[in-house]
Z-matrix of the N, CA and C atoms (Angstrom, degrees):
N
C 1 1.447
C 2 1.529 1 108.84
N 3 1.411 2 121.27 1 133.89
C 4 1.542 3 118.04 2 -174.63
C 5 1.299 4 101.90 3 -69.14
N 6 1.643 5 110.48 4 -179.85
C 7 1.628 6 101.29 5 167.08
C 8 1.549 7 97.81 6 -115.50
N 9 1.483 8 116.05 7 155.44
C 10 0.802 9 119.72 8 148.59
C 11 1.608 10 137.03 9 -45.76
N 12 1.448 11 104.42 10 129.62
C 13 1.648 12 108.70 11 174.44
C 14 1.706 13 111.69 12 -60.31
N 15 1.280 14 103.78 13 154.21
C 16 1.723 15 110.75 14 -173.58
C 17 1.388 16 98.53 15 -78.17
N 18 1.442 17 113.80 16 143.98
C 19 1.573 18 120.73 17 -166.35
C 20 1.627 19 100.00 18 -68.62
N 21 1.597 20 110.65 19 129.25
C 22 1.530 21 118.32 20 161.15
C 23 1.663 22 125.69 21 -110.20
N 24 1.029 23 107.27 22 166.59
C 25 1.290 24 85.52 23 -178.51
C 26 1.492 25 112.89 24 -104.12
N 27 0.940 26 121.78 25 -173.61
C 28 1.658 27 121.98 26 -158.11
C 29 1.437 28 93.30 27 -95.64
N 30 1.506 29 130.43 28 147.39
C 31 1.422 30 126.30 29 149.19
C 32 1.404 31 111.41 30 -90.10
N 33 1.570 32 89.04 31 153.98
C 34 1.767 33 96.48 32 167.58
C 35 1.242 34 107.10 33 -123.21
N 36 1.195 35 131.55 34 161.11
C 37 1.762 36 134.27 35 176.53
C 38 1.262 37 101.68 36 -92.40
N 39 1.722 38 106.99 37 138.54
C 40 1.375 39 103.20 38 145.27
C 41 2.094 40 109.70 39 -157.30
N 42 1.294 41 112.99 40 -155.88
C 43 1.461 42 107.23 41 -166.89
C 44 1.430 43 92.86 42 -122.67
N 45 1.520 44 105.20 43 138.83
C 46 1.393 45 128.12 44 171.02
C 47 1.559 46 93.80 45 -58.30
N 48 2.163 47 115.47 46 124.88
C 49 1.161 48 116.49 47 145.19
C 50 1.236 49 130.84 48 -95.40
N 51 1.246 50 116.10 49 -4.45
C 52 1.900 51 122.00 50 -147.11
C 53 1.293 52 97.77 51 -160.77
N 54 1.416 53 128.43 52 -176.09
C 55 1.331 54 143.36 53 174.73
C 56 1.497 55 115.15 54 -175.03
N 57 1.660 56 103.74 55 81.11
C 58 1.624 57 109.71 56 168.83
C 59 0.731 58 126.54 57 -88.55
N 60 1.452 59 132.75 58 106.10
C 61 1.592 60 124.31 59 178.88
C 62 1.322 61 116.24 60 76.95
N 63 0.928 62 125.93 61 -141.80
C 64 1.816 63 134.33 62 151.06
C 65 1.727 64 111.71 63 -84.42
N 66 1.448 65 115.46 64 21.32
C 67 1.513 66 95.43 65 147.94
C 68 1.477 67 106.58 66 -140.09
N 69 1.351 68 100.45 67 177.43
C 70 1.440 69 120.49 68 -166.63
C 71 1.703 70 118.23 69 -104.98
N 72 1.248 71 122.45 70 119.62
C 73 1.333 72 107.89 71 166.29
C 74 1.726 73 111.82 72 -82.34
N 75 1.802 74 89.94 73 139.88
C 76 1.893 75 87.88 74 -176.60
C 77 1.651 76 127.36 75 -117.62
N 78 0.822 77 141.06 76 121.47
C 79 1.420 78 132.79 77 -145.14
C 80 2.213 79 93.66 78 -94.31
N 81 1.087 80 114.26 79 134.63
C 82 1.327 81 108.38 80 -177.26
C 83 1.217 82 108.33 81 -119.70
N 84 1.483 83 107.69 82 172.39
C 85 1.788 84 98.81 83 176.11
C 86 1.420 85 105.60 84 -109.12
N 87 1.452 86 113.63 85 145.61
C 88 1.636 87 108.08 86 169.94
C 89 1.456 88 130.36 87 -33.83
N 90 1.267 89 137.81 88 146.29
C 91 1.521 90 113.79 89 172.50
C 92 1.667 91 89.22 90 -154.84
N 93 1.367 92 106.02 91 160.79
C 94 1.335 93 113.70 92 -143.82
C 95 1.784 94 97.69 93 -76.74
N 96 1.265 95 117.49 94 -10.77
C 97 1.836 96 105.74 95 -175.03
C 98 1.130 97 81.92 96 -100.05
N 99 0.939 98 153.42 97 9.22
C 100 1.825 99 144.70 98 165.54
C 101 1.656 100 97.42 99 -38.07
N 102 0.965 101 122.83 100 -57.71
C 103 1.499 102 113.99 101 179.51
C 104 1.898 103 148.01 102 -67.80
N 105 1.746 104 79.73 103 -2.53
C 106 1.717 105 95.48 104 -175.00
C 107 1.838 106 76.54 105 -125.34
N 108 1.284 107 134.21 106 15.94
C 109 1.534 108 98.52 107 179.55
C 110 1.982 109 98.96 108 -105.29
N 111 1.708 110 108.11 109 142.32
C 112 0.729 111 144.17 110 160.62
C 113 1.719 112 114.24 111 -27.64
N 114 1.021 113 119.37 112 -16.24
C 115 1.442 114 120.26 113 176.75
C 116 1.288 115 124.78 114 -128.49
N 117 1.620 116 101.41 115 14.37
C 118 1.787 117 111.36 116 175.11
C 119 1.374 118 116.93 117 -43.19
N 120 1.409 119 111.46 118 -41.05
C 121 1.115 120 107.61 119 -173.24
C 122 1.494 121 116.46 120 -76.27
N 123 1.260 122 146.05 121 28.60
C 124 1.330 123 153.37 122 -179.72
C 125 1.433 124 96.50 123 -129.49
N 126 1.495 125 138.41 124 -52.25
C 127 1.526 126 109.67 125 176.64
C 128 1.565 127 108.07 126 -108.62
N 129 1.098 128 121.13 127 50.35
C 130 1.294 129 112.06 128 -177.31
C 131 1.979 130 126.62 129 -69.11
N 132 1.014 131 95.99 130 127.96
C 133 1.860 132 102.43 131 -169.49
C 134 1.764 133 110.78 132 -19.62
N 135 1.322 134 109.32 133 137.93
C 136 1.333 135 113.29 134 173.48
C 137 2.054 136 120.20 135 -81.47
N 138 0.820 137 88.73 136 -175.30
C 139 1.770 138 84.36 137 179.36
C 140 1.585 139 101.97 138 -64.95
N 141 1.421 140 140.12 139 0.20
C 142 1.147 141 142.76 140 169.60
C 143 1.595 142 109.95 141 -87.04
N 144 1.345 143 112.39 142 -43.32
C 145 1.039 144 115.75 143 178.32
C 146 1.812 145 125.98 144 120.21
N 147 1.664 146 86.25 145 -4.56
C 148 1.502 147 114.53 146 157.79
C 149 1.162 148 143.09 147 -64.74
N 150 1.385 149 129.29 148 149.18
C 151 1.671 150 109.84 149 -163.13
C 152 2.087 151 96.87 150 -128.04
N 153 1.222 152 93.67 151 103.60
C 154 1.388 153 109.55 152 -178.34
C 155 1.695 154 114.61 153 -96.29
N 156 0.768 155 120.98 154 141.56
C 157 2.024 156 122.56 155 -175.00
C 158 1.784 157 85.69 156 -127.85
N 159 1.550 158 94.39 157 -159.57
C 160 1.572 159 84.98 158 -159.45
C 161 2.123 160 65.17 159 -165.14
N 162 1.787 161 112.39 160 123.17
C 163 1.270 162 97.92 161 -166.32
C 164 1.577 163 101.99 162 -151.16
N 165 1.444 164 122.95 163 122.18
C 166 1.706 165 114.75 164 -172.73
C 167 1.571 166 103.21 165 -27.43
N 168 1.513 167 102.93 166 177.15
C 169 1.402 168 116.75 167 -166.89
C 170 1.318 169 108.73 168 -146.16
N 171 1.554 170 129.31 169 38.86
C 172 1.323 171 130.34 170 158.87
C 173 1.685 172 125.83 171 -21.48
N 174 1.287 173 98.78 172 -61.57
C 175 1.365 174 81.94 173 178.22
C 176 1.577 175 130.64 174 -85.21
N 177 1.172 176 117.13 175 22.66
C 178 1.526 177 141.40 176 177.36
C 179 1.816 178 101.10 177 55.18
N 180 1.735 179 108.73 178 53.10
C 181 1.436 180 97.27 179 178.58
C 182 1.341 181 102.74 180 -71.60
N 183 1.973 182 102.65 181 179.64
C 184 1.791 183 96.62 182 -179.84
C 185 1.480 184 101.24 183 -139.01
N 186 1.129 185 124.90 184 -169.06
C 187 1.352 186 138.20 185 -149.27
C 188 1.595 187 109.70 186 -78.94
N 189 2.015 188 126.50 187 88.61
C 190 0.691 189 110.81 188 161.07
C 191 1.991 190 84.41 189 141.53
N 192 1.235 191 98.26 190 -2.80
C 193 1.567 192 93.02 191 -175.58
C 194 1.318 193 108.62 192 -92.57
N 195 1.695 194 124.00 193 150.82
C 196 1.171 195 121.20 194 173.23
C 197 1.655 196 119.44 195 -78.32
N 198 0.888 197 113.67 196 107.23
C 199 1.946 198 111.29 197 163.58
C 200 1.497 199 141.54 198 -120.87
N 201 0.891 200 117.96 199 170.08
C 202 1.395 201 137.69 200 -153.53
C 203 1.686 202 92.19 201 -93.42
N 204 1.827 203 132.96 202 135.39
C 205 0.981 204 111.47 203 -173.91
C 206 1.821 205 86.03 204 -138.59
N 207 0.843 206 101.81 205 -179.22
C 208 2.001 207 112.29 206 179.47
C 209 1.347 208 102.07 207 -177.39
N 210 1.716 209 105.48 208 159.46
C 211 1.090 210 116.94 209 -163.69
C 212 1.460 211 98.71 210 -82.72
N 213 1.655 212 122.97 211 179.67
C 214 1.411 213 114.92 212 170.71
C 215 1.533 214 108.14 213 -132.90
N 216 0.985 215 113.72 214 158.02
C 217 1.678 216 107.21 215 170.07
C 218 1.716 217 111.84 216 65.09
N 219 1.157 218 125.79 217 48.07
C 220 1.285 219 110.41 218 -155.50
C 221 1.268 220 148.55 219 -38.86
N 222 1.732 221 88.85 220 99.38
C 223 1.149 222 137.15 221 179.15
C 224 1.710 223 122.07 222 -30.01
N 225 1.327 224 97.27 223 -59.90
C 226 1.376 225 127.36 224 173.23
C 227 1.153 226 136.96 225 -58.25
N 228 1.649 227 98.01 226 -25.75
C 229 1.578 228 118.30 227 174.27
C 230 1.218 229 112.75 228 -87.79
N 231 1.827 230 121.79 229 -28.39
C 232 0.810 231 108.58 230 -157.11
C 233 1.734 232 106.67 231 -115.47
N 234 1.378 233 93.89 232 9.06
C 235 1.875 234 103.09 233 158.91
C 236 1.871 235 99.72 234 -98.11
N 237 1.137 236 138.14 235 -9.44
C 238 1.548 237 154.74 236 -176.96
C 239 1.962 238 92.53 237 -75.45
N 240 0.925 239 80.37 238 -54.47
C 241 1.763 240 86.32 239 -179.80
C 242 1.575 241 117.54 240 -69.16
N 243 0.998 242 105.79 241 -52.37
C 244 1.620 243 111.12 242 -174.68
C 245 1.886 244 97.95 243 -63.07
N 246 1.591 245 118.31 244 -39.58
C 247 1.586 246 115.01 245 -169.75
C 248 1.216 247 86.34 246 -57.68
N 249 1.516 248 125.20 247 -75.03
C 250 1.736 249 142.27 248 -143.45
C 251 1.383 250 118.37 249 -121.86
N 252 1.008 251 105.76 250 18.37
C 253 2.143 252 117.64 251 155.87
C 254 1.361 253 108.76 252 -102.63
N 255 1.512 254 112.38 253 -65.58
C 256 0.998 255 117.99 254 -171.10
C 257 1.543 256 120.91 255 -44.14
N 258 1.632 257 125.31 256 -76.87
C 259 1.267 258 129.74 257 -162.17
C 260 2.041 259 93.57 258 -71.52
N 261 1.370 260 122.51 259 -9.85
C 262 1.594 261 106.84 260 167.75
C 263 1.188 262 85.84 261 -83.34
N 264 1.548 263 166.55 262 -11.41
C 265 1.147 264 137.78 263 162.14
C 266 1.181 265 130.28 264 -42.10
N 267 1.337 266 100.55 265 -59.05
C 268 1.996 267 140.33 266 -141.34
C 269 2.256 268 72.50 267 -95.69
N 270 1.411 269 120.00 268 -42.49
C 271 1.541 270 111.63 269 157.87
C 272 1.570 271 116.06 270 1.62
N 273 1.932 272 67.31 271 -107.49
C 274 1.909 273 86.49 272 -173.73
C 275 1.754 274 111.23 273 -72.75
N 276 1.803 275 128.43 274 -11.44
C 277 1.551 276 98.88 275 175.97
C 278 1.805 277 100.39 276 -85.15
N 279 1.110 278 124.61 277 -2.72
C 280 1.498 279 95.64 278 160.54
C 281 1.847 280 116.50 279 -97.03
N 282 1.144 281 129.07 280 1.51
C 283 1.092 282 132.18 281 168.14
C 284 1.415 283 110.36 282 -75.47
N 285 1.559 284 110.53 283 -45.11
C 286 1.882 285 120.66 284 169.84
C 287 1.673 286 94.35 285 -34.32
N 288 1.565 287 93.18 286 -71.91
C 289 1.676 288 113.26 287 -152.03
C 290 1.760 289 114.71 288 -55.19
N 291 1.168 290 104.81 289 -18.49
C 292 1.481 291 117.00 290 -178.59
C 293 1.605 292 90.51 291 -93.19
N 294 1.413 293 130.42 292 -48.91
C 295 1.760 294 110.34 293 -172.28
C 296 1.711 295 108.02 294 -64.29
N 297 1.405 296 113.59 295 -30.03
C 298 1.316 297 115.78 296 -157.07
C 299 1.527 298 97.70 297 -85.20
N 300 0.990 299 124.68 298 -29.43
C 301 1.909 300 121.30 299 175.49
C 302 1.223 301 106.73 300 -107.33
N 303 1.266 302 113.66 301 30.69
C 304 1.714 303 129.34 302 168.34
C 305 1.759 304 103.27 303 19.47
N 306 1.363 305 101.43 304 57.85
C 307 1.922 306 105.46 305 169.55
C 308 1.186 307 123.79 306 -47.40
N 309 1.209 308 140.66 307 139.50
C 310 1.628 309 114.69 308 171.53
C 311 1.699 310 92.25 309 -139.66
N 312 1.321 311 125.26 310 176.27
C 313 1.356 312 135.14 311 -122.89
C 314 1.659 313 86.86 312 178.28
N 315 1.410 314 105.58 313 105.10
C 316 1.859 315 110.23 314 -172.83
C 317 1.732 316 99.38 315 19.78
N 318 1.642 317 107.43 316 -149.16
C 319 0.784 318 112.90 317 176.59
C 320 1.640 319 118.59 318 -98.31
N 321 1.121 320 120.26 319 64.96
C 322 1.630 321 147.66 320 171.31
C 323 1.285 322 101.37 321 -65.73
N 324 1.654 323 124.71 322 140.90
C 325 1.563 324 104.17 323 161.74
C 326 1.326 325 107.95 324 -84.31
N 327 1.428 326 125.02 325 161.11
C 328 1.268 327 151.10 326 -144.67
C 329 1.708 328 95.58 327 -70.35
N 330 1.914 329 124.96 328 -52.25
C 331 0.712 330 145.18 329 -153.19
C 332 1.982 331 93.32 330 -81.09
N 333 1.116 332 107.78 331 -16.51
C 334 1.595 333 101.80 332 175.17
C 335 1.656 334 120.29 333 -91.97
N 336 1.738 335 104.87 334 -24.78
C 337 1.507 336 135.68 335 178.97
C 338 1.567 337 100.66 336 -61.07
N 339 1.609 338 109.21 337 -43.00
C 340 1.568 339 107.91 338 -162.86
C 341 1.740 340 98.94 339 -96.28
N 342 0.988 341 123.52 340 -19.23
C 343 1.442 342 111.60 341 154.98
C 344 0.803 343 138.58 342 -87.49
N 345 1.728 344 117.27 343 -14.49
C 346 1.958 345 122.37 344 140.49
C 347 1.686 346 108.84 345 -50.84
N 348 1.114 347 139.47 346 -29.62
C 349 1.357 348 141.50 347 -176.82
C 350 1.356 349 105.98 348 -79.05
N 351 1.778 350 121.12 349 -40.53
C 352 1.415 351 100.49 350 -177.01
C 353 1.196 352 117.13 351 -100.54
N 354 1.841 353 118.32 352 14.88
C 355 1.234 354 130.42 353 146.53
C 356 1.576 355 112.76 354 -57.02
N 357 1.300 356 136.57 355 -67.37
C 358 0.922 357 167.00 356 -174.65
C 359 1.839 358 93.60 357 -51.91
N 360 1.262 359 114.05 358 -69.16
C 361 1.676 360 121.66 359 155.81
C 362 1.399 361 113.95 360 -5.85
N 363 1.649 362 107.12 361 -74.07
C 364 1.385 363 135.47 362 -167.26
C 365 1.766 364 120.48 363 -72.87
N 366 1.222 365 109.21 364 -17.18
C 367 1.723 366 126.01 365 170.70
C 368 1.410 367 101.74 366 -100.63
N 369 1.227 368 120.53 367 -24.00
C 370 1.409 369 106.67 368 171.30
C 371 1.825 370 125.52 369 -99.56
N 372 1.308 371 88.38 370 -17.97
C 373 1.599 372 89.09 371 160.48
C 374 1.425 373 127.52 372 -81.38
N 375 1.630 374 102.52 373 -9.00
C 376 1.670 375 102.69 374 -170.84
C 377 1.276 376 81.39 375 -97.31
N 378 1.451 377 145.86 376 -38.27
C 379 1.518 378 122.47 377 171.74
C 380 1.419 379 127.36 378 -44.43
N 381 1.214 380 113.03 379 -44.52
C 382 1.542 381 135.99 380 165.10
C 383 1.620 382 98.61 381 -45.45
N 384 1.071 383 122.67 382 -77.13
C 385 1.134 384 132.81 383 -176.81
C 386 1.963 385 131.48 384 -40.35
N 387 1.868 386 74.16 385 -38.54
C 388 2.024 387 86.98 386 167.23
C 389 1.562 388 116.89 387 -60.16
N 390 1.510 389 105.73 388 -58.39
C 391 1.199 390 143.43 389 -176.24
C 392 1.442 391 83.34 390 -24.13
N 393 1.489 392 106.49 391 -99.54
C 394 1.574 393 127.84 392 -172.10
C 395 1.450 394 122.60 393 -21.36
N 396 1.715 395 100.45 394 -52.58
C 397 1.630 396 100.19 395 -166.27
C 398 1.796 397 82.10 396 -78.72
N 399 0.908 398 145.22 397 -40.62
C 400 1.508 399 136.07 398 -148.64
C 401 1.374 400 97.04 399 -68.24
N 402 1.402 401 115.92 400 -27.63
C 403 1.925 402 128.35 401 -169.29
C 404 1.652 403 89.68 402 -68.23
N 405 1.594 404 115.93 403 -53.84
C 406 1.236 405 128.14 404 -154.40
C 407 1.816 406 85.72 405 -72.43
N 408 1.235 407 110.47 406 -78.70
C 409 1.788 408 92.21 407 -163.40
C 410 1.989 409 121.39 408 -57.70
N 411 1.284 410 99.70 409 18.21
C 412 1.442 411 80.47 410 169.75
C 413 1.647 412 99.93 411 -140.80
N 414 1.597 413 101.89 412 44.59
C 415 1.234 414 113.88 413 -164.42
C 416 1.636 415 92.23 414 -96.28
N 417 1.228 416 129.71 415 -8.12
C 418 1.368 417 126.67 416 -171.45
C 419 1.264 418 106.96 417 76.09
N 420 1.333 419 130.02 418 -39.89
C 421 1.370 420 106.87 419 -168.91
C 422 1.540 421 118.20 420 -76.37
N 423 1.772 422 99.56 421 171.04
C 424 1.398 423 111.07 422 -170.20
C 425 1.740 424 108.35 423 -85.70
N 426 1.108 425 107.65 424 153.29
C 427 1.926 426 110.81 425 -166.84
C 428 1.486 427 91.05 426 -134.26
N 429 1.157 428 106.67 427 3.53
C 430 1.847 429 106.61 428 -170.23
C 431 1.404 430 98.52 429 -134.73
N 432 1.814 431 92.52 430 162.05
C 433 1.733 432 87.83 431 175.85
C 434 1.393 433 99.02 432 -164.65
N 435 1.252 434 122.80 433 124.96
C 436 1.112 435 133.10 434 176.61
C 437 1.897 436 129.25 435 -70.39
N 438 1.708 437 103.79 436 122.70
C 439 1.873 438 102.43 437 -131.09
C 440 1.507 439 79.28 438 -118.76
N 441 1.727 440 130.18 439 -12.49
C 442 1.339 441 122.60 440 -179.31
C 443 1.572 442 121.18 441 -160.83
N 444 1.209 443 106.73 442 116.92
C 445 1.553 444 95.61 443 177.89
C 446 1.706 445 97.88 444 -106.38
N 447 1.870 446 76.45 445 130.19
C 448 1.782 447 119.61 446 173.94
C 449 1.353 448 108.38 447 -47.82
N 450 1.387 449 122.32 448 -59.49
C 451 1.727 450 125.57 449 -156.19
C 452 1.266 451 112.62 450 -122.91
């Protein structure tokens, strides 16, 4: 049986706009999972309507070249976690925390009390969860890195 290749991440193309430092701002084109992907919030469209990231610059491209960009450090997994790890965490420890101080709620059965708690769990872990990634995308740093220039 072969083995499987080690998971990569996909490149997308786009064109050098800028040149800060050793990284690159990259101008991308819309593409239709733009809206279910996990990292919208890092290139999200400008008042133009463009979707720019901001991504190391190894190969010292320059202003106007097409390249190849990928995530680094996985990136993806680890905003994947914070959406849908996290608040199933904050889940079951407020479902724990409601069986273990046996809460009760009129006369509700108990078993409806502890899934109001890991409701309650689940809105508070996705707050947790905003918090963080919102820290992370306006953290300045680069999550991308440019691995090939096209032209």
């Amino acid at each position: 049986m072969p083995e499987s290749p080690a998971r990569q991440s996909e490149s997308e193309t786009g064109i050098v706009t800028a040149i800060i430092d050793n990284e690159a701002i990259i101008e991308l084109s819309a593409q239709q999972t733009c809206e279910s992907c996990g990292a919208r919030m890092i290139c999200m469209p400008d008042e133009r309507g463009k979707r720019q990231l901001r991504a190391s610059n190894p190969p010292h491209a320059h202003v106007g070249n097409l390249v190849a960009v990928t995530e680094k450090s996985n990136f993806l997994l680890t905003v994947s976690f914070f959406q849908y790890g996290v608040p199933l965490i904050f889940f079951f420890l407020f479902i724990l925390t409601f069986y273990l101080t046996g809460t009760t709620l009129w006369s509700w059965p108990k078993e409806l009390v502890w899934f109001i708690g890991g409701l309650a769990g689940i809105f508070c872990g996705a707050l947790v969860s905003r918090f963080f990634l919102e820290r992370l995308a306006t953290s300045g740093s680069s999550f991308f890195e440019i691995t090939e220039i096209l032209n």
